[in-house]
C-alpha positions as CSV (number, residue, x, y, z in Angstrom):
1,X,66.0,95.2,40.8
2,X,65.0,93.7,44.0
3,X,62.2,94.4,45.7
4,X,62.8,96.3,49.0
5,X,62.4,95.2,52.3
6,X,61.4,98.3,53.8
7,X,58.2,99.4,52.9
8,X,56.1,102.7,54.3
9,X,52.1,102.4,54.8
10,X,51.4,102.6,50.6
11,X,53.6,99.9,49.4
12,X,52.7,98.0,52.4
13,X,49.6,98.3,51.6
14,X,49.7,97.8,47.9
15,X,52.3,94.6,48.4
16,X,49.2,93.1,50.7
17,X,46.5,94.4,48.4
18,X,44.8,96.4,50.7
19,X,43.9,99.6,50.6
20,X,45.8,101.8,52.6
21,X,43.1,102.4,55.7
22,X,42.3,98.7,55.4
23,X,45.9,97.9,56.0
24,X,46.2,100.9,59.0
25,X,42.9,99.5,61.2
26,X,44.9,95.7,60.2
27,X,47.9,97.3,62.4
28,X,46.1,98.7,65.0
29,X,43.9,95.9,65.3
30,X,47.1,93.3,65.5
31,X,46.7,91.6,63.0
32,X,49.6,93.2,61.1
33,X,52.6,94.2,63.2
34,X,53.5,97.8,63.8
35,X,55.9,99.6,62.0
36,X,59.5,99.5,62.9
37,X,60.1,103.9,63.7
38,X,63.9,103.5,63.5
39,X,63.7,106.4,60.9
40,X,61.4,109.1,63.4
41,X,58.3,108.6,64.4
42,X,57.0,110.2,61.4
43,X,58.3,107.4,59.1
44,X,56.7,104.3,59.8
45,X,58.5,101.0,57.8
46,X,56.9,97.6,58.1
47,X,59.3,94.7,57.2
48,X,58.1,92.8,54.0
49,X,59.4,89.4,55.6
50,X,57.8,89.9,58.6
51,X,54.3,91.1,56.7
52,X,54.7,87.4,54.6
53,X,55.1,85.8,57.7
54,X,52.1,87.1,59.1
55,X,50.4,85.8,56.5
56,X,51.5,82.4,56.4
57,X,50.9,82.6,60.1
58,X,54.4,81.9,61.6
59,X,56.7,83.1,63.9
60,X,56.8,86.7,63.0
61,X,53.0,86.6,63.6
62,X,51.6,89.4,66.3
63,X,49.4,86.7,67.7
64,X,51.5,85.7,70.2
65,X,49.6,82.0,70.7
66,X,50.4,81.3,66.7
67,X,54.2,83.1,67.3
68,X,54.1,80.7,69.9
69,X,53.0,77.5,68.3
70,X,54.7,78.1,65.1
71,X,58.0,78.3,66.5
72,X,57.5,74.9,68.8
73,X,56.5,72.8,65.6
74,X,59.7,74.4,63.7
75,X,61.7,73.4,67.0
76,X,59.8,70.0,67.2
77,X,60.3,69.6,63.2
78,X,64.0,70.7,63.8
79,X,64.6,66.9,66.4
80,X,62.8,65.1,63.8
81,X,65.1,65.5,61.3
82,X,66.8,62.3,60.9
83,X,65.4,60.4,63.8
84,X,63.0,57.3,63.2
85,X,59.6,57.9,63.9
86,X,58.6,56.4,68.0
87,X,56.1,54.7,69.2
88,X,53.0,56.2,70.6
């Protein structure tokens, strides 16, 4: 069975290895996103893809600088492809 993607505070939590008021000041700090509240506002869901992102620091990251700066290397990486390498 696959995991799923959705995940409420716990298995957030648990899937980081945090404990569970670890992983809420994480949130309200930024350094996790918030939850999605598509279900009410009392059922938080944090998105597992976007919680590996974080971690790997790309473009699903809340700091908006490494968002940022992730996403222009993956659009710079993105012209590379098949072009020869220019001269500085």
């Amino acid at each position: 069975m696959a995991e799923p993607r959705w995940l409420d505070a716990d298995a957030a939590a648990d899937y980081l290895s945090l404990r569970v008021d670890a992983f809420l000041r994480a949130v309200n700090a930024g350094t996790i996103p918030k939850p999605s509240r598509h279900l009410g506002p009392r059922r938080p869901r944090w998105d597992r893809d976007a919680l590996d992102s974080v971690m790997i620091g790309g473009t699903a990251s809340t700091n908006t600088r490494i968002a940022v700066d992730a996403l222009a290397e993956e659009i710079e990486a993105e012209g590379r492809k098949g072009r020869p390498a220019q001269a500085a």
